[in-house]
N, C-alpha and C positions, 0 to 999 in steps of 0.2 A: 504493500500500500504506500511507501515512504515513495517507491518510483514513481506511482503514478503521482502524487503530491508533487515532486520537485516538476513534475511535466508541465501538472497544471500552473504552476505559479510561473514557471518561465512560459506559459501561455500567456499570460496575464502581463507580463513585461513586456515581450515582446510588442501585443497588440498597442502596448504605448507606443512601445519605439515607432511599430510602422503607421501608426497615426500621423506621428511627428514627421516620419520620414516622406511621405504623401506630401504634407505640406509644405516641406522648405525643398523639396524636389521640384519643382517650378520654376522655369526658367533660369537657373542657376547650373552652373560647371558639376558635374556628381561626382567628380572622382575627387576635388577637396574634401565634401560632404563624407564621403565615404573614407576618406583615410583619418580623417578628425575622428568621428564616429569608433575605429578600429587605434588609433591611437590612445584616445581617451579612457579606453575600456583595459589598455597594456598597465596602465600607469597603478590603478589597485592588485592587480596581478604580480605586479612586480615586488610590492611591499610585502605581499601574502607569502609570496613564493620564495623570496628570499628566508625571512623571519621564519615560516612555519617546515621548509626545508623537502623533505622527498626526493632528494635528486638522488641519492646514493641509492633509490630503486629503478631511476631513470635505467634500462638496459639499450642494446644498440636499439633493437625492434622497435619499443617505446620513442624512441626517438624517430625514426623513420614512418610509425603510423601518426605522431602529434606534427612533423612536419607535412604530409598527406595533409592531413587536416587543414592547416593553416593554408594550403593550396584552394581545398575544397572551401575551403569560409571566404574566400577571396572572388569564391565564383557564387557562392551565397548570395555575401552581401550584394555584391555588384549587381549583380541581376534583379533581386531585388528592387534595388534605387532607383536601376535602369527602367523597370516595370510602370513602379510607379510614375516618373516622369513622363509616361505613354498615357496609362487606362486609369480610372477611376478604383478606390479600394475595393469595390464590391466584386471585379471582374480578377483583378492581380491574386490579391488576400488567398482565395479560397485556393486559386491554381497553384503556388506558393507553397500552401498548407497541403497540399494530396501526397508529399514524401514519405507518410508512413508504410504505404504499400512496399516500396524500394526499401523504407529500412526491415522492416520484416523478411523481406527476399534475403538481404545481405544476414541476417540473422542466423535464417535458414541456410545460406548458404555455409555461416561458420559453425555447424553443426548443434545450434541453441534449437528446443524443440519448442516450435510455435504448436498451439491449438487449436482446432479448429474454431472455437472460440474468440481466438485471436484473430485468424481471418473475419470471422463474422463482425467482428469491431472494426475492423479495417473498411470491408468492403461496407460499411455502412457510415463512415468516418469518407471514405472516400465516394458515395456517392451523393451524399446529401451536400458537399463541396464541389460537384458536379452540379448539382442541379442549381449551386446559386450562380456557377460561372457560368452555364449556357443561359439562363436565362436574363443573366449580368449584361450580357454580350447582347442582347434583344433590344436592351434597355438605351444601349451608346452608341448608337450608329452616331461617329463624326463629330465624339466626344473628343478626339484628339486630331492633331495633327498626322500623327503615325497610324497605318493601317494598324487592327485589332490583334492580326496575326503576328507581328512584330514583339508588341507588347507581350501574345500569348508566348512568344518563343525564346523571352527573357525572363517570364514568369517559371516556364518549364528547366531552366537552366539554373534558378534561381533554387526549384525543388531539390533536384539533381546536387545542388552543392551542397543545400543541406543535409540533405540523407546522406551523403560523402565525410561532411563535418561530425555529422554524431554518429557516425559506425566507426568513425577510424580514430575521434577524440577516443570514446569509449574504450576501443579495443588498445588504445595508447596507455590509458586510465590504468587496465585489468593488466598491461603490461608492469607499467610502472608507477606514478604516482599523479593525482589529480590535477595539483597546483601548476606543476613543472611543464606538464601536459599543454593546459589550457593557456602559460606562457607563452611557450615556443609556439602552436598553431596559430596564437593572434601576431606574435610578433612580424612570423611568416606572414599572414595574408597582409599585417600592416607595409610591409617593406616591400611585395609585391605592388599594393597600391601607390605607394612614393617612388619605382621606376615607372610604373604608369603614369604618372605627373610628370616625371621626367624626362621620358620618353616624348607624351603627346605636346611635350613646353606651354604648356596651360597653365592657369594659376594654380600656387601653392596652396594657395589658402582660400577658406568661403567668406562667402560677406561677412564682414564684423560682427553685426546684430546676430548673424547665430551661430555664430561661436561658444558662446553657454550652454546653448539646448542642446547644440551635439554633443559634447563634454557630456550634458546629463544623458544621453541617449548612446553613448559608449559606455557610461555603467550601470547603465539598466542594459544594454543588450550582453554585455560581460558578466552579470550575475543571474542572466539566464540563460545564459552555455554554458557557465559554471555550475549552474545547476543539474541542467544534462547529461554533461561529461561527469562529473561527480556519481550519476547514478551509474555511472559504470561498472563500480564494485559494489550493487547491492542487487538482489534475486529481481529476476524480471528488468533487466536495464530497459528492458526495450520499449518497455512500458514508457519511460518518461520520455522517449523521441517519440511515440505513436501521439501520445496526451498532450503534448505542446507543440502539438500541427494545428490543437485548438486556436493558436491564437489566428489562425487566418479567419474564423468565424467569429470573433471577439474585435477582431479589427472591421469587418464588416459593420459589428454594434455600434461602434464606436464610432461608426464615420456614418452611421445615421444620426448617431447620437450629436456629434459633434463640426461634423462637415455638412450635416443636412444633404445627407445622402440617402435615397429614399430606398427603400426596400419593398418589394409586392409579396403576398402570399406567398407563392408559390416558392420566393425567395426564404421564407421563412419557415417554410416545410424543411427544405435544405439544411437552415440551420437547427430544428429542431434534429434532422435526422444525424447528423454529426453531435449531438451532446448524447442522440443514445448508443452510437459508438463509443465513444468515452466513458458513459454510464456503463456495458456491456465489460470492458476492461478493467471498472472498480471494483463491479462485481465478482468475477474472477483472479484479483489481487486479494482478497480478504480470507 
């Protein structure tokens, strides 16, 4: 039950982060946004990881699946940002959120025994986030500048790194140790983002005025990876990556709630059908 718990609450973090991240993604450079965001999040890492120690479990392997990771959070985030600066959160959010399928595969693949039960959260996790995207997609014809499918093929890449980020943080975790872990994968994705500014000779940095919000939105998105990765060493990890794929349905609420972004029934069947996913999972944690 502790897995599913650390899911849910880095559900609930996140759905800030990409609140906030929706909105200063507009018309603004994203690769400063996104290295602020990833740098901000290194800086309480660092204090932890030093002070609280674990490196002398760090093995080579650990090392080599938490650098993976910081590759895959690189392709996370980014696509993400990228997303949102296309489509509206009701169409990005949900596509985003559909990665529990692939982390369950990889699961399965490392010889962890899924449940049929487990699928059945899945496939009900992942179609009720189905039906807010198609019917997302009905709703914005010529909501952006960018064709839909554009958007949808940063949203999909954006999934893709995060099921990448929490199977190989994880499996870094079970190698070695949490802190050390979740250092080195942000430092990586951070320092791939800073040759991408360097690379594309763009600005260094984002507008002044949000400079603090991303500061706070690198450690709220850093203490819900940490929370993730952390579930690595306890029964059912997989639980907390399936459970905080919630927050694409929690970002959805929030940008009705908050962006005056409207939602239809049929939308809202969808989000029902993904908390009885998530309900279906607590149930079999207990």
């Amino acid at each position: 039950m502790l897995s599913l718990s650390f899911g849910l609450t880095a559900a609930l973090l996140w759905a800030t982060h990409d609140i906030l991240a929706r909105k200063l993604s507009q018309g603004v450079p994203l690769l400063p946004l996104v290295a602020l965001v990833l740098g901000a999040g290194c800086l309480p890492l660092v204090a932890l990881a030093l002070g609280l120690g674990g490196w002398d479990r760090m093995t080579g392997a650990a090392w080599i699946a938490a650098i993976a990771s910081g590759f895959a959070m690189s392709l996370a985030i980014g696509g993400l940002y990228r997303a949102f600066s296309m489509a509206p959160v009701r169409l990005v959010s949900p596509i985003v959120g559909a990665y529990p399928l692939l982390i369950l595969i990889i699961a399965a693949a490392q010889g962890r025994t899924i449940t049929d039960g487990d699928w059945l959260a899945v496939a009900l996790i992942v179609a009720g986030i189905a039906i807010v995207a198609m019917t997302s997609r009905e709703d914005t014809p010529g909501a952006s500048a960018a064709p839909p499918w554009l958007a949808i093929t940063w949203a999909v890449l954006a999934a893709v790194g995060f099921a990448g980020t929490f199977a190989l943080g994880q499996l870094a975790a079970r190698l070695g140790s949490d802190l050390p872990v979740m250092l080195a994968g942000r430092v990586v994705a951070f320092a791939i983002l800073i040759a991408l500014i360097g690379w594309s000779r763009g600005p260094a940095l984002p507008p002044r005025r949000y400079i603090w919000v991303l500061i706070g939105m690198g450690l709220i998105d850093a203490l819900a990876l940490g929370l993730v990765t952390a579930a690595g060493s306890l029964p059912k990890a997989e639980y907390a990556s399936v459970s905080s794929s919630l927050f694409g349905v929690l970002t959805v609420l929030l940008a009705v709630w908050f962006l005056k972004e409207h939602a239809r029934p049929v939308q809202w069947l969808g989000i029902a059908t993904v908390f009885s996913g998530i309900a279906v999972l607590g149930v079999q944690s207990l």
